[in-house]
C-alpha positions in Angstrom: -4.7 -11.2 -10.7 -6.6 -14.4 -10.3 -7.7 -14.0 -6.6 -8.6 -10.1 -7.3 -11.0 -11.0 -10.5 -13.0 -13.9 -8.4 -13.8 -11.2 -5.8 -17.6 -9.8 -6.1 -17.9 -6.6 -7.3 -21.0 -5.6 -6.0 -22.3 -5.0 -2.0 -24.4 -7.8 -0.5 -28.2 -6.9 0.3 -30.6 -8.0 3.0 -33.0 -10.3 1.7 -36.8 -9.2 1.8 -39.8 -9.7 0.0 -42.8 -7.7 -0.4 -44.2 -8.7 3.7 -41.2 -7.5 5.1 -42.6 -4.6 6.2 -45.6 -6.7 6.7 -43.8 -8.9 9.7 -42.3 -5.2 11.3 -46.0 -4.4 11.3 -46.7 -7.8 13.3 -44.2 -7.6 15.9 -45.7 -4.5 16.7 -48.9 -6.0 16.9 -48.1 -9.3 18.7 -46.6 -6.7 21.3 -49.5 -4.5 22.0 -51.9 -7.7 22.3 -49.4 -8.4 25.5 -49.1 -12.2 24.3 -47.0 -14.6 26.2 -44.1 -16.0 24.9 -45.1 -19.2 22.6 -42.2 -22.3 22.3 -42.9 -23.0 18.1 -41.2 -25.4 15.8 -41.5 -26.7 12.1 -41.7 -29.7 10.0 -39.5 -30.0 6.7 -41.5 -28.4 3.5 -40.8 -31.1 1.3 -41.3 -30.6 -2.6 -42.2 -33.4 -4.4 -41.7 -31.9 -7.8 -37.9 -31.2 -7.1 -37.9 -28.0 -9.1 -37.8 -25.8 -6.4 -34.7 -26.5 -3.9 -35.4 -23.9 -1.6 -34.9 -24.2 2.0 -38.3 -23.2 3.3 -38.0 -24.4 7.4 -35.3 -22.0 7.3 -37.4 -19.5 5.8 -40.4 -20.1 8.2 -37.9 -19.8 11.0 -36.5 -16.2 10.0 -40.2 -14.9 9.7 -41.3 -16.5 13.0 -37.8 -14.4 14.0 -38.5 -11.2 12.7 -42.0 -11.4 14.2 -40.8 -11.7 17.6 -37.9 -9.1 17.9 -40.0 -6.6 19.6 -43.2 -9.0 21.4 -41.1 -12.3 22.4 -44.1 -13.5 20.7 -42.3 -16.9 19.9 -39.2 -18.8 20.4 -38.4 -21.3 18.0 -36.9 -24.9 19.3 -34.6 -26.4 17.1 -34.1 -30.1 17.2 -34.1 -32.3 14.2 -34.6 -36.4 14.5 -34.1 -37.4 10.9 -30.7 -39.4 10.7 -29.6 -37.9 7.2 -30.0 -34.3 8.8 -27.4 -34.8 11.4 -25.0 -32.7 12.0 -22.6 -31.7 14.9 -24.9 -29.9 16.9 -27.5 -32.9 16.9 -25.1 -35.6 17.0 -23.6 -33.1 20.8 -27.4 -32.5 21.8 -28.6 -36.6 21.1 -25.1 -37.1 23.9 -26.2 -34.9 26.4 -30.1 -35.9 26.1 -29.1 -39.4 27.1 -26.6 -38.2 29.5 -28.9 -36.5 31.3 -26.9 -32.9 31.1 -29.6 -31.3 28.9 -33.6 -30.5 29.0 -35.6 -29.7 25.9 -38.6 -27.8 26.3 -41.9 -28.7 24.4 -42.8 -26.3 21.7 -46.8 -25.8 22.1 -47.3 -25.2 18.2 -45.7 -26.8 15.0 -45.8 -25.7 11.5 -46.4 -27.9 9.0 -46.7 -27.6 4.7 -45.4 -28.7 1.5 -44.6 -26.8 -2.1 -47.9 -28.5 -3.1 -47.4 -28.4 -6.8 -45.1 -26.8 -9.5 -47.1 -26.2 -12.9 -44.2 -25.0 -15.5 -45.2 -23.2 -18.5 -48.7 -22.6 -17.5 -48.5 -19.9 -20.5 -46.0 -19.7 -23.1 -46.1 -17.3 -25.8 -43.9 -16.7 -28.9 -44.0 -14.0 -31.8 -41.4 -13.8 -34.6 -41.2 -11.8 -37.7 -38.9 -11.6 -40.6 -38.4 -9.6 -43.8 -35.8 -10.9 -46.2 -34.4 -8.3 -49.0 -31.4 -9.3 -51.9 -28.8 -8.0 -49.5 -29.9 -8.0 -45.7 -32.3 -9.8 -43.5 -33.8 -8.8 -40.6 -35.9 -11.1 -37.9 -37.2 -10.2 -34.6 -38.1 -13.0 -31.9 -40.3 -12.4 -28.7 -41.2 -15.2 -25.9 -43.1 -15.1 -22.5 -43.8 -18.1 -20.1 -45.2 -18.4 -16.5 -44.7 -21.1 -14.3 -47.0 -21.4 -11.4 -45.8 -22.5 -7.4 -48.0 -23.0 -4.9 -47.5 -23.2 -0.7 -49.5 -25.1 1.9 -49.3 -24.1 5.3 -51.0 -25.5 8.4 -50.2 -24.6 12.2 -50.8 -27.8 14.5 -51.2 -28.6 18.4 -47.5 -30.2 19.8 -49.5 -31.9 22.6 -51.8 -33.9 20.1 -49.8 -34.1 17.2 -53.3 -32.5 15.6 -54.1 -30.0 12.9 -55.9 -26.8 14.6 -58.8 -26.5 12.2 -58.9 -23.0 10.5 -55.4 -22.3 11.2 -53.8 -23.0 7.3 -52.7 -21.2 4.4 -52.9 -22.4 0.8 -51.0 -19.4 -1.9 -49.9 -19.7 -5.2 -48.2 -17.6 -7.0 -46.3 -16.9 -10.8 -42.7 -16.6 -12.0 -42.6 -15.3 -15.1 -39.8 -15.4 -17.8 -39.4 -13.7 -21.3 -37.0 -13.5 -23.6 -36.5 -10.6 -27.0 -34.3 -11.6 -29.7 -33.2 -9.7 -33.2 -30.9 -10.9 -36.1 -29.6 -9.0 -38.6 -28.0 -10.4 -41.3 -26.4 -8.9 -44.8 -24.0 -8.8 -47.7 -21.2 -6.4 -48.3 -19.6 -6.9 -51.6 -18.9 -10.7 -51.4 -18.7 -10.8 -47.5 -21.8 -11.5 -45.3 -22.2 -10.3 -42.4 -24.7 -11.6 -39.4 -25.4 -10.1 -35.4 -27.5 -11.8 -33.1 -28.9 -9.6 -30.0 -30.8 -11.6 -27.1 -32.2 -10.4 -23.7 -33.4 -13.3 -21.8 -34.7 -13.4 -17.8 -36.2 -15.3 -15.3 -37.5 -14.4 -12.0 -35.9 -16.6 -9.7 -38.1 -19.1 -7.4 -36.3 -17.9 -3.9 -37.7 -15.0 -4.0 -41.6 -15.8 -4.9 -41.0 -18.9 -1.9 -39.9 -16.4 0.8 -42.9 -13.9 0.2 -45.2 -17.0 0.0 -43.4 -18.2 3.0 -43.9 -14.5 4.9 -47.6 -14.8 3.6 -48.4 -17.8 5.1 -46.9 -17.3 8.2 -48.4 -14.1 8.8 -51.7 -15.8 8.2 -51.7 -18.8 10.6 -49.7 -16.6 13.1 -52.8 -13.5 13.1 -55.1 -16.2 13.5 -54.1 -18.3 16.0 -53.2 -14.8 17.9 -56.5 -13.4 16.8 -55.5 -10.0 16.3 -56.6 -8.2 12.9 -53.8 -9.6 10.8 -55.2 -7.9 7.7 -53.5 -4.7 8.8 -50.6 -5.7 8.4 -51.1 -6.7 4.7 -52.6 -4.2 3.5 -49.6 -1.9 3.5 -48.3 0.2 0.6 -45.2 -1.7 0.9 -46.7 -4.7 -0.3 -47.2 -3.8 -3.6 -45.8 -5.8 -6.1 -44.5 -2.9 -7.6 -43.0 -1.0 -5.1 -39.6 -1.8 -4.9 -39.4 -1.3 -8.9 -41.1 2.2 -8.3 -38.9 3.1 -5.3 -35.8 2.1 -7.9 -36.8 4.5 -10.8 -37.4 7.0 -8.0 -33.9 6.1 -6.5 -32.3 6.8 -10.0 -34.3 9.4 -10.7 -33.4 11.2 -7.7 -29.3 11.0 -8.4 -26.5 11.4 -5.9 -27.5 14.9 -5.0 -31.2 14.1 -4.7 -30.8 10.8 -2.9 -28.3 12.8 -0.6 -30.5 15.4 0.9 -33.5 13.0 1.3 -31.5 10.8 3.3 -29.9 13.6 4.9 -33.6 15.2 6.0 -34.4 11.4 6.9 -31.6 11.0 9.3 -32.5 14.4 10.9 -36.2 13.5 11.4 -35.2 10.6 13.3 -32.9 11.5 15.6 -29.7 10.3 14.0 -28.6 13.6 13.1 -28.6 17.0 15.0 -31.0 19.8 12.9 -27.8 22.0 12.4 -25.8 19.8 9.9 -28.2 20.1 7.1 -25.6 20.3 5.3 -23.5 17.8 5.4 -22.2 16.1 2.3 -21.8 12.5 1.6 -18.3 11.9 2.9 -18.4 13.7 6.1 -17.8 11.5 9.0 -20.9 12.4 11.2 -22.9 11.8 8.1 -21.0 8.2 7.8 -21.7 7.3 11.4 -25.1 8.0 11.3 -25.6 6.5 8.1 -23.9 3.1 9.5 -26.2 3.1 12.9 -29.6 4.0 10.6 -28.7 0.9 8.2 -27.5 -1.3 11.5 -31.0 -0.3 13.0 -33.2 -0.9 10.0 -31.3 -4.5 9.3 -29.4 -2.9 6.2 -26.0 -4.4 5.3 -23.9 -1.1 7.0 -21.5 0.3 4.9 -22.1 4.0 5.9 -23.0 4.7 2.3 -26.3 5.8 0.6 -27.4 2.8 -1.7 -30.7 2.1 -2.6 -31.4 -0.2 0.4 -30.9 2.7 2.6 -32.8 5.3 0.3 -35.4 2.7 0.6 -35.9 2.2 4.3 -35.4 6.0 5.2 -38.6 6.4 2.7 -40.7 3.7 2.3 -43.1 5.5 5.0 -43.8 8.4 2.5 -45.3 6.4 -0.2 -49.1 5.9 -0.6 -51.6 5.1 -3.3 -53.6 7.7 -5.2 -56.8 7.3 -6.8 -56.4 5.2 -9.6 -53.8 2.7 -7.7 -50.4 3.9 -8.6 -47.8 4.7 -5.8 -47.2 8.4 -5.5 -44.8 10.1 -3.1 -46.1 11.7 -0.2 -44.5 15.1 0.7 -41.2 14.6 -1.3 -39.9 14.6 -4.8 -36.8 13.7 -6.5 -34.5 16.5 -5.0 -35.7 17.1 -1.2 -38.7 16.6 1.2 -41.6 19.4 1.5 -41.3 21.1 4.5 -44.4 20.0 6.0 -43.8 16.6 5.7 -40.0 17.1 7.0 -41.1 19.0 10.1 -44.1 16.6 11.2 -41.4 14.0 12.2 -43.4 10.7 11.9 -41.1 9.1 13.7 -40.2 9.7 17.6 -36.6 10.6 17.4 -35.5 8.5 20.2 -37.4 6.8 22.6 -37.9 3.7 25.2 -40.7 1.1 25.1 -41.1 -0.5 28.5 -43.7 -2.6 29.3 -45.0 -4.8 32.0 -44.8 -9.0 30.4 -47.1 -10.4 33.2 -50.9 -12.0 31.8 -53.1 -8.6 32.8 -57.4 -8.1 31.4 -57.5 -6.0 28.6 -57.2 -2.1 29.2 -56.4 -2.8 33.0 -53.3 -2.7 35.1 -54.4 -4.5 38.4 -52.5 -4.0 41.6 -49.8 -7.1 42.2 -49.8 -8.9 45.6 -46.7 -8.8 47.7 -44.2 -11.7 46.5 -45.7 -11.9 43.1 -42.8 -12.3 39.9 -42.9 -9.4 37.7 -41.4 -9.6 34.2 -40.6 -6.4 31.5 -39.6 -5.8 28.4 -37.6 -3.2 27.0 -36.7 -1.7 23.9 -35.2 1.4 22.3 -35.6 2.6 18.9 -32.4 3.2 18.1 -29.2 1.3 18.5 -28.5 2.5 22.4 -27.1 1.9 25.5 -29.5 1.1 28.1 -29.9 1.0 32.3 -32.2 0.5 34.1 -33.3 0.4 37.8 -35.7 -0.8 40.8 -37.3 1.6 43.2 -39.2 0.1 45.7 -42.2 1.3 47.8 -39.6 3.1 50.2 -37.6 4.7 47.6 -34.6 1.9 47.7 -32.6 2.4 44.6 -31.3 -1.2 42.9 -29.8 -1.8 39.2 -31.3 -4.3 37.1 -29.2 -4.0 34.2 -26.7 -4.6 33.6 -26.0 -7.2 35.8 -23.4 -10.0 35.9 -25.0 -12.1 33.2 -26.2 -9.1 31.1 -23.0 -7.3 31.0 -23.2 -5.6 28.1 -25.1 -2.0 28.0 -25.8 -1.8 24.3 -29.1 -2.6 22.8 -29.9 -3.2 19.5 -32.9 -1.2 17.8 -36.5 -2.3 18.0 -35.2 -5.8 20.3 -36.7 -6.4 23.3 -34.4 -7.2 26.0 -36.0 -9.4 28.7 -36.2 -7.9 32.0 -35.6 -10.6 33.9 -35.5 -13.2 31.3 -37.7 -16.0 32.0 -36.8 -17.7 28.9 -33.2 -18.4 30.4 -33.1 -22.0 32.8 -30.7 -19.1 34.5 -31.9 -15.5 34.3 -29.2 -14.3 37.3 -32.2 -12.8 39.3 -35.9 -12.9 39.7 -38.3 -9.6 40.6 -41.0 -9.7 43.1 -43.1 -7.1 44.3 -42.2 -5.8 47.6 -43.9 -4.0 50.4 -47.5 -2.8 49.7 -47.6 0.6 48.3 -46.1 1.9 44.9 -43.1 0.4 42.9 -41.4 2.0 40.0 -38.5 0.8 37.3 -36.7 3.4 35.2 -34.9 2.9 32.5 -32.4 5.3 30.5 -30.9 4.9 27.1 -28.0 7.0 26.7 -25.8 7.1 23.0 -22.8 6.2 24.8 -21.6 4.2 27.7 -22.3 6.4 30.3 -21.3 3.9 33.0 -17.6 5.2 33.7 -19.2 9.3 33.9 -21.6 8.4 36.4 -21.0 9.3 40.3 -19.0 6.5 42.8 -22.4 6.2 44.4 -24.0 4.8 41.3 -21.0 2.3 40.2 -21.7 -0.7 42.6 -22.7 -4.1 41.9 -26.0 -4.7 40.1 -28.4 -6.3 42.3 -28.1 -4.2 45.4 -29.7 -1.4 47.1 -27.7 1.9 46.1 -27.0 3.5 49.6 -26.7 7.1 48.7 -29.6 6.7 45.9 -33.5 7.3 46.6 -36.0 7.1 44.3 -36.3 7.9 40.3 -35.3 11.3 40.7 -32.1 10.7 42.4 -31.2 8.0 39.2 -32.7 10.9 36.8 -29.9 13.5 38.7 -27.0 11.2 38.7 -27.5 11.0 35.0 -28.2 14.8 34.3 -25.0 15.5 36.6 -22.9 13.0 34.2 -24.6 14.1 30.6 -25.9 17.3 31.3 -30.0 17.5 30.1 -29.0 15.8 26.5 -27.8 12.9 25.0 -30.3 10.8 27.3 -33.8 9.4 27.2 -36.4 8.3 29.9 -39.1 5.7 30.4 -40.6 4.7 33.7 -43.0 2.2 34.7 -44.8 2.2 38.1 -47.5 -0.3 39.7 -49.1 -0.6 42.8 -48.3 -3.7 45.4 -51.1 -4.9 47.9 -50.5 -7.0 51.0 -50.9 -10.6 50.8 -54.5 -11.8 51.7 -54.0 -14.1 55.0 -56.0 -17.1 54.8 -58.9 -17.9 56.7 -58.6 -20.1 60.2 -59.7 -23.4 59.9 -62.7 -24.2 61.4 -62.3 -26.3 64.9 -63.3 -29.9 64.0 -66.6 -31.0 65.3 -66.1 -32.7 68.5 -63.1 -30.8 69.5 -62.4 -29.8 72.9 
């Protein structure tokens, strides 16, 4: 009995604040501006006040994170020298740093800040009334307080140990609390009688610390990247009111309601076929789907519609109207408008592949025989991907997976490093070959498609495929082992020139 009533009774939830979407928007960002990958690491936050024990490195490190799971944009390098923060895996890296069996890389960037002041009970306000009668009296209570907590936030130059001037953050923000309270008291006969009702709460300090945290990372991060940062937070989603609007709606909607908007969600995105509109909530295809949308969208998966879930499949149909308030865009409590439904925002299922190398703005210059070339790669939903080398003269060879990269599946929106030149190891390298025109394909299939495919395409990764030649004999293998579904296709080509021969030297005066 004991060990049943300490279990939780309610799911878990991903924690977010109102930039989440804000950092999504970012990593998309950070990858279209083609930036190199950046080596980052913090300072501790310290808070001075000690009213706010909040881990906030950890914080900075998780938005740093989920700014880079698309762009590589930065790679955070953990290390810690204070004494009293030692721990197992410090104490293992300090022995191999002196033993010579490990290298640290240095980060180029640092972030530094403090909880800069905690101001409690900036306002507090209190109303109470009473009437009193022979037999019964009667008193009302009301209270409201705001406390106010401010971040500072500054992004510094590893090399120099020196604050980049320009590059800080300085937000505040309030955490309000409030309280209602009623007594009632009488006299029946010779007895008295007396209740006492209270409603106290208090937003919690976590949560206002994470969206200052997001805040101020998105800040020094879009200006040291100089990309229009502004963008990004200026989005519905970051309305303080949204999640409490989406809520009501959530409510509103009940389990019917919330059903067939999820439902038409799932459909508009690929997760589910257009023919099983009308699936109900405990039908197994419906379950699956549900789990792999809330896997992609960093939901805790249970396969269930919570509000999570009702959130992220509709977040994108909410806008502002002309006096400020959110408003749904093309749906209501019960289903989505057809035009909305039908326009499909969202690709249902598709591959991002890109070239990683430094390249001017706009322009994809040729590569000169022998040069490294490094890719990305990313699907939008969870998906199994391969992905292959065609040289000038058609040679067929896999890149992935490979012996170090065994595993096919890749999770949605994470870019998968192609080779990766963050590993001291990354199992191969790619060069440009022979002048003329190179190519790598890539195809994201919802299964393991591996053990269907032809003899000819199961060797080792790594070498040329005999009986292979060019994209369209990958494209055929697959269509011979899927049929035209169940598959998606990205290819990337580039052109290779021959490597310039240097000039003679000059005979040396004199010289015979």
């Amino acid at each position: 009995m004991a060990t049943t009533v300490n279990r939780p009774v309610v799911r878990p939830v991903r924690s977010i604040s109102s930039f989440s979407e804000s950092l999504s928007c970012m990593d998309h960002m950070l990858r279209a501006a083609e930036l190199p990958t950046t080596l980052i690491s913090s300072k501790q936050f310290p808070d001075f006040s000690g009213k706010v024990p909040v881990a906030v490195k950890d914080m900075v490190v998780t938005s740093l994170s989920q700014m880079s799971h698309l762009s590589n944009a930065f790679r955070y390098v953990d290390y810690e020298v204070d004494i009293a923060r030692q721990d197992t895996v410090q104490n293992l890296t300090t022995i191999l740093l002196n033993n010579n069996q490990m290298q640290l890389q240095r980060p180029a960037l640092y972030v530094s800040g403090a909880i800069a002041f905690v101001d409690q009970n900036v306002i507090s306000q209190r109303r109470t009334a009473g009437i009193s009668g022979d037999r019964v009296d009667l008193g009302h209570s009301k209270s409201n307080t705001a406390t106010v907590v401010a971040l500072e936030a500054h992004l510094g130059d590893f090399r120099t140990r020196t604050i980049i001037p320009g590059l800080d953050s300085a937000n505040e923000v309030v955490i309000g609390g409030a309280g209602d309270g009623l007594d009632l008291a009488g006299r029946i006969g010779s007895y008295g009688v007396r209740f006492n009702v209270g409603r106290d709460y208090a937003m919690g300090t976590g949560g206002a610390l994470r969206t200052l945290v997001d805040l101020a990372m998105i800040e020094l991060v879009g200006k040291w990247a100089r990309v229009p940062y502004w963008q990004c937070l200026m989005l519905d989603q970051t309305n303080p009111s949204f999640q409490r609007q989406m809520r009501d709606w959530f409510d509103a909607s009940g389990p019917e309601g919330q059903l067939r908007l999820v439902r038409s969600s799932l459909i508009s995105r690929g997760y589910l076929p257009n023919n099983q509109e009308n699936l109900n909530a405990n039908a197994p295809a419906l379950r699956e789907a549900l789990a792999q949308f809330q896997a992609d969208k960093g939901v805790i998966v249970s396969g269930t519609i919570t509000f999570p879930t009702y959130e992220a499949a509709l977040r994108n149909f909410v806008g502002l109207d002309q006096e400020g308030a959110l408003t749904r865009i093309g749906w209501n409590n019960d289903s989505m408008q057809t035009s909305t439904a039908s326009r499909s925002p969202w690709p249902s299922w598709n591959i991002n592949l890109q070239l990683e190398n430094p390249q001017p703005a706009g322009a994809r210059p040729a590569f000169t025989e022998g040069e490294q070339i490094f890719l990305s790669a990313t699907v939008s939903k969870a998906s199994h991907l391969y992905c292959y080398y065609v040289d000038s003269a058609g040679t067929v060879t896999r890149l992935l997976p490979n012996a170090l990269q065994t595993s096919t599946l890749l999770s949605a929106d994470q870019a998968v490093r192609i080779p990766d030149w963050m590993s001291p190891s990354p199992g191969f390298i790619l060069d440009a070959g022979k002048p003329g025109s190179e190519n790598v394909i890539c195809i994201a299939t919802a299964h393991d498609a591996m053990p269907r495919l032809s003899a000819d395409m199961q060797g080792p990764a790594l070498t040329v495929m005999k009986d292979v030649r060019g994209t369209q004999g990958v494209l055929d293998r697959f269509q011979q082992a899927l049929g035209s579904e169940g598959h998606v296709v990205q290819n990337i080509n580039w052109n290779v020139i021959a490597r310039k021969t240097p000039p003679a030297e000059a005979p040396e005066k004199g010289a015979k």
